[in-house]
C-alpha positions as CSV (number, residue, x, y, z in Angstrom):
1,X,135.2,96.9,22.4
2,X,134.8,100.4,22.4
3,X,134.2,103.1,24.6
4,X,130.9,103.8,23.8
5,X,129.9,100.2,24.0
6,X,131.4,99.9,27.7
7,X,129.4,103.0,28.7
8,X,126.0,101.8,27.4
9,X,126.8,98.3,28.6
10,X,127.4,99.3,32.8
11,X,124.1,98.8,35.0
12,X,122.3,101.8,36.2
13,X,123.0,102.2,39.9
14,X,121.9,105.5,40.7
15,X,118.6,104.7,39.7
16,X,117.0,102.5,42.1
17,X,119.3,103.6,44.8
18,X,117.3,106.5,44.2
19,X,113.8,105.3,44.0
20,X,114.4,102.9,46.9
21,X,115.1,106.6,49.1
22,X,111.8,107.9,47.4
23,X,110.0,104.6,48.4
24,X,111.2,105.0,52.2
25,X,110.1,108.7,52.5
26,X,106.9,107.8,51.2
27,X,106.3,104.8,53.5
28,X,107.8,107.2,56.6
29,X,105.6,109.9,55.7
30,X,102.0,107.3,55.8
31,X,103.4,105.6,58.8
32,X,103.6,108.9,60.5
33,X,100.1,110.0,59.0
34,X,98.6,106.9,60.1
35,X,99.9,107.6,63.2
36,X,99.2,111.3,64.4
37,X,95.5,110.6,65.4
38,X,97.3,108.6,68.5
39,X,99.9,111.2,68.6
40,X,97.5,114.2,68.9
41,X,95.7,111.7,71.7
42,X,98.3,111.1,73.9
43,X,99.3,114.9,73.5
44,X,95.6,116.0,74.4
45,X,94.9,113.1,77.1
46,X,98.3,113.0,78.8
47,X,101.0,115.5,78.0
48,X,98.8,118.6,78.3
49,X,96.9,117.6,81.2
50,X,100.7,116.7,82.9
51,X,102.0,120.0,81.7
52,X,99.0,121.5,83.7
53,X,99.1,119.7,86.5
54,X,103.0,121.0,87.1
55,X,101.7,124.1,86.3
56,X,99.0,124.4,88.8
57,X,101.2,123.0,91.4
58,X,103.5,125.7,91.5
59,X,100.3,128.4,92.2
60,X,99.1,129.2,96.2
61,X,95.5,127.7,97.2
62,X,93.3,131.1,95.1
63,X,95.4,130.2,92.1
64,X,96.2,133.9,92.1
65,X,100.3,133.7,93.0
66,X,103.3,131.8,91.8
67,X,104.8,129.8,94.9
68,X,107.5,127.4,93.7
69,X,107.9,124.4,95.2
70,X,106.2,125.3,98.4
71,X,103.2,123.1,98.2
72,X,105.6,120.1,97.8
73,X,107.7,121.4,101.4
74,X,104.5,121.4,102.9
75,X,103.2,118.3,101.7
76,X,106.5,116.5,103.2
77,X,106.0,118.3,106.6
78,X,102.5,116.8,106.8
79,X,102.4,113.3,108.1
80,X,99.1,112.0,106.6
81,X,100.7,112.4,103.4
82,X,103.6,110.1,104.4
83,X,100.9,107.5,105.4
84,X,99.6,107.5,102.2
85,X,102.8,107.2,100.4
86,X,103.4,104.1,102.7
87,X,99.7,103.1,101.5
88,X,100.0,103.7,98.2
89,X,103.4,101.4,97.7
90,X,101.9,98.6,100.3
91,X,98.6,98.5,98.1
92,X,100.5,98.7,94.7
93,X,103.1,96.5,95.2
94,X,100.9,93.7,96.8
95,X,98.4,93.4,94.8
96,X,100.7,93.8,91.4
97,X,102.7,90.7,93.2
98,X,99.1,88.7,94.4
99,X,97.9,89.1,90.8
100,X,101.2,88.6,88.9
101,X,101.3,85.3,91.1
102,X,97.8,84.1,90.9
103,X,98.0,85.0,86.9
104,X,101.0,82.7,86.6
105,X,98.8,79.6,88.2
106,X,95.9,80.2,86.3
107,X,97.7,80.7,82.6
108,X,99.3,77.4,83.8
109,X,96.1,75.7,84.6
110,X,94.5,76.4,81.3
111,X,97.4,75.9,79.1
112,X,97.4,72.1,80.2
113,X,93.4,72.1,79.7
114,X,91.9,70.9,75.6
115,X,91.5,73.5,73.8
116,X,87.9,72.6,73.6
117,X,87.4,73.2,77.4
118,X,90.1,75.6,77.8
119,X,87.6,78.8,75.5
120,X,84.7,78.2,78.1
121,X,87.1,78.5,81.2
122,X,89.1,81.4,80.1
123,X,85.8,83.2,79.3
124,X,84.6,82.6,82.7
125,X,87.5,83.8,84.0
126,X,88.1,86.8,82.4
127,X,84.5,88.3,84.0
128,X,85.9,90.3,86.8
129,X,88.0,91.8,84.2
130,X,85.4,93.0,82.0
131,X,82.9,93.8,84.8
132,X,83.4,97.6,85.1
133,X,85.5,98.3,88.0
134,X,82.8,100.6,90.2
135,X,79.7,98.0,89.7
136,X,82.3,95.3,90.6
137,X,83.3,97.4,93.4
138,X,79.7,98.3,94.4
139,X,79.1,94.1,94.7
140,X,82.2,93.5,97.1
141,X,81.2,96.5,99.2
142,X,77.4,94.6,99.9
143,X,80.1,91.6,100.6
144,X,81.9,93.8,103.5
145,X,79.1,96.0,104.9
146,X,78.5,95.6,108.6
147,X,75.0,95.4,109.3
148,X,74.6,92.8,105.8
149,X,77.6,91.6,105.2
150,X,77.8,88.4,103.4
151,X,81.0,87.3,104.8
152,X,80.0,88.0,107.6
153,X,76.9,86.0,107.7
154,X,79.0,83.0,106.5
155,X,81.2,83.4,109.0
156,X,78.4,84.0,112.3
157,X,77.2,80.3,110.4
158,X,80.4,78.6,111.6
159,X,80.4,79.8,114.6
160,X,83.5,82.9,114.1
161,X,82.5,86.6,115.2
162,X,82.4,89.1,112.6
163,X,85.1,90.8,111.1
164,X,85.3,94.4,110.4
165,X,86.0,94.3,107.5
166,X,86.1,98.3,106.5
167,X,86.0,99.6,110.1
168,X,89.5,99.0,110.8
169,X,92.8,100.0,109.2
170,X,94.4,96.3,109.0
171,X,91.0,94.7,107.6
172,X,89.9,97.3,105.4
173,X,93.7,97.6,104.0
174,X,93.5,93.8,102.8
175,X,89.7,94.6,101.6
176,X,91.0,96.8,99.0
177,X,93.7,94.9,98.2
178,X,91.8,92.2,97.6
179,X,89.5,93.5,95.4
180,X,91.9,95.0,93.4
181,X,93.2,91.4,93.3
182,X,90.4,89.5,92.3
183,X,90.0,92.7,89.0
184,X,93.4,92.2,87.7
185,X,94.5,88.7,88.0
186,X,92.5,87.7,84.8
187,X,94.7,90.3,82.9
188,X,97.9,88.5,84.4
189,X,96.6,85.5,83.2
190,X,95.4,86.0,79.4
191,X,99.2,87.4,79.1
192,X,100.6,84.9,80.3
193,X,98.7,82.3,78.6
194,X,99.3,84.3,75.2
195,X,102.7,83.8,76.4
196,X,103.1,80.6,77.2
197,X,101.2,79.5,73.8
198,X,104.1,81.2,72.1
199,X,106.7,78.8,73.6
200,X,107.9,76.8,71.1
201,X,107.0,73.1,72.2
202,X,110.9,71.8,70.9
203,X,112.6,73.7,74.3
204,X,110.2,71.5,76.7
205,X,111.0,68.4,74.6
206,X,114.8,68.5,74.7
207,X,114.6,69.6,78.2
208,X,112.5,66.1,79.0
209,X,115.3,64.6,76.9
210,X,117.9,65.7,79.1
211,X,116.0,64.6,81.9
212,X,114.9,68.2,83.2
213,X,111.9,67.6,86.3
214,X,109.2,69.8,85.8
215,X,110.4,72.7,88.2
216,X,113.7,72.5,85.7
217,X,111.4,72.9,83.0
218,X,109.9,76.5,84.4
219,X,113.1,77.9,85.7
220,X,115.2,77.3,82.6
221,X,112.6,77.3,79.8
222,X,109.5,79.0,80.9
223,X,110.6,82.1,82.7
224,X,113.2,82.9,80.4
225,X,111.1,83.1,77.5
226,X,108.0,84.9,79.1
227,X,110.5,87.1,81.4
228,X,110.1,90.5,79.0
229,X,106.1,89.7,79.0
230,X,106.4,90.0,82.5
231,X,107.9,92.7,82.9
232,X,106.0,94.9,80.6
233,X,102.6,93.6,82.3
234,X,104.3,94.0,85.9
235,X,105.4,97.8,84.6
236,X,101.5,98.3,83.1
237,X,99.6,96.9,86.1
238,X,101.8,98.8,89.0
239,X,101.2,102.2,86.4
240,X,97.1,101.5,87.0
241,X,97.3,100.6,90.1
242,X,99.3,103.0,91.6
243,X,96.7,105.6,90.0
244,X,93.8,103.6,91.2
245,X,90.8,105.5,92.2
246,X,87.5,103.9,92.2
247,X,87.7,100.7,94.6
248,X,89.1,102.5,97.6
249,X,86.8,105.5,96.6
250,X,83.9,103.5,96.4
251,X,85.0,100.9,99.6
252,X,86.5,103.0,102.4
253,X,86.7,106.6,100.6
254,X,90.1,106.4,102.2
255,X,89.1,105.6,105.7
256,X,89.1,104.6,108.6
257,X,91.3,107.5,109.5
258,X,92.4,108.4,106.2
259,X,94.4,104.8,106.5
260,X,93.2,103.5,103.0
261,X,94.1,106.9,101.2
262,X,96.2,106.3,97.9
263,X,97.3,108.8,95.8
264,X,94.3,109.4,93.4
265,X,92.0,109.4,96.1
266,X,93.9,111.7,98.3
267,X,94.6,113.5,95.7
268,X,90.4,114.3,95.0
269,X,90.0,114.8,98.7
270,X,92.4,117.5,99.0
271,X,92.1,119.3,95.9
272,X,88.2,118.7,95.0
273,X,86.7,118.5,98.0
274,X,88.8,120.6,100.1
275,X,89.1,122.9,97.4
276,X,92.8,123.3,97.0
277,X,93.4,122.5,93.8
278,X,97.2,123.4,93.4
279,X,97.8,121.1,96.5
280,X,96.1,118.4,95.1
281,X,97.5,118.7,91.7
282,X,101.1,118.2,93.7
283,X,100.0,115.0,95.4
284,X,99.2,113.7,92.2
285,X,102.3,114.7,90.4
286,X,104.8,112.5,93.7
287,X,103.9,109.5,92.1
288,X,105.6,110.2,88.7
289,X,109.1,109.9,89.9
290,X,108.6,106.8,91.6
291,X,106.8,104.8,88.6
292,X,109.3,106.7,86.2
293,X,112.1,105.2,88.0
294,X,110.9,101.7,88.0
295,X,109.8,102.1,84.4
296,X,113.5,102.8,83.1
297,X,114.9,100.2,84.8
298,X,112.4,97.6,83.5
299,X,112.4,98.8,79.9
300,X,116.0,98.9,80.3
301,X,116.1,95.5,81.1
302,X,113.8,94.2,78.1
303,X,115.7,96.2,75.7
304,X,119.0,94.2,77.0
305,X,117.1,90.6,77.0
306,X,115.7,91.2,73.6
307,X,119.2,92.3,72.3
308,X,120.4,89.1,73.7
309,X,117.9,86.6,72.3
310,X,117.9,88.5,68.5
């Protein structure tokens, strides 16, 4: 055979090595087109208004001066601002435990229903999630008021004395806690029930096989398979809740005694309404460390599980 036959005769390998590196450009380059409009939103909606928020936090009161860190050193001399720290954490992490709990139930509840039934019960109960948060709010606040408070009325029926429900620091702590409750346990539960759906059914039947109880069943099979979708809607819900404004706005306005403050509303007291904008923009800011925190060592912790199920 000759030389010229060999030459013409060996496959082209340069060739579609080639066009496969022209093919992954081109697919890189729509993937990032399609995805600026989100880009250039998060940069408009959240990294500029952060950016500006650390910048105004390092002016005095007039805006006129560059201070440093000195709005922060008086913030931790001050110790209302300590009680709403101690607020904010008490009201995050309870409710974000309360829904994540009441969630589980309910996902469970209506993944044993038909299918038929199951539609017109998750609809109802996914209301107070779609009710917007300040009508909602607006309801449960009738529901608490002292002179016509429906509870209370309930309660005077029975025979028990009313409760104050948003005139002391203990009741009107568990108001807002509860409303925030009753919002965001329907979002707990369609995860969960999304979840559970994707279970496969084979796990729960070699588990009965084996002659696993039921608790055996959810400790081996179900929580290991829904535990990164809990933790990514544990990380989301304790995000919006810590930087919830509207039902303790609209229930106590932080009261009584600035007991109910959380950071947002705190926040809008001292830098809108008391006009110091650069103080308030650093009471604002003291809850990004905390949720940052928390957030890398739950993402760290579904990137492991993931790596260990693929």
């Amino acid at each position: 055979m000759s030389q010229g036959t060999l030459i013409a005769s060996a496959p082209p390998a340069v060739a579609p090595r080639g066009g496969l590196r022209r093919l992954a450009r081109r697919n890189s380059t729509i993937a990032f087109l399609l995805t600026l409009p989100l880009i250039l939103l998060i940069l408009g909606l959240v990294v500029y208004p952060f950016l500006y928020a650390l910048y105004l936090s390092t002016l005095n009161k007039r805006m006129t001066r560059f201070i440093g860190l000195e709005n922060f050193t008086f913030l931790f001399t001050r110790e209302t601002f300590w009680n709403v720290v101690f607020q904010s954490v008490l009201f995050a992490v309870s409710a974000v435990v309360l829904k994540a709990l009441i969630g589980f139930i309910l996902a469970h509840v209506l993944h044993a229903l038909p299918s038929k039934g199951q539609r017109k019960w998750r609809g109802m109960l996914l209301v107070p999630w779609v009710v917007p948060p300040a009508i909602s709010t607006l309801a449960w606040w009738w529901l608490f008021d002292p002179s016509y408070s429906a509870f209370n009325w309930a309660l005077m029926g029975i025979g028990v004395d009313p409760v104050p429900w948003l005139g002391q620091s203990g009741w009107a702590r568990f108001s807002v806690i509860l409303v925030n409750v009753w919002y965001g346990s329907p979002f707990f539960m369609i995860m969960y029930l999304a979840a559970l759906k994707s279970v496969p059914d084979q796990l729960y039947e070699a588990a009965a096989i084996d002659g696993a109880t039921g608790w055996q069943k959810l400790r081996h099979v179900t929580f290991p398979m829904m535990r990164n979708i809990i933790s990514i809607t544990v990380l989301f819900s304790l995000i919006v809740t810590f930087a919830n404004f509207d039902i303790v706005r609209i229930l106590t306005n932080g009261g009584p005694q600035d007991t109910t403050h959380v950071f947002a509303t705190y926040a809008f007291q001292v830098g809108i309404q008391s006009g110091d904008i650069p103080l308030g923009a650093s009471v604002s800011l003291f809850m990004f460390p905390l949720l940052a925190v928390f957030a890398i060592f739950t993402l760290r912790g579904v990137n492991k599980r993931s790596k260990e199920m693929a």
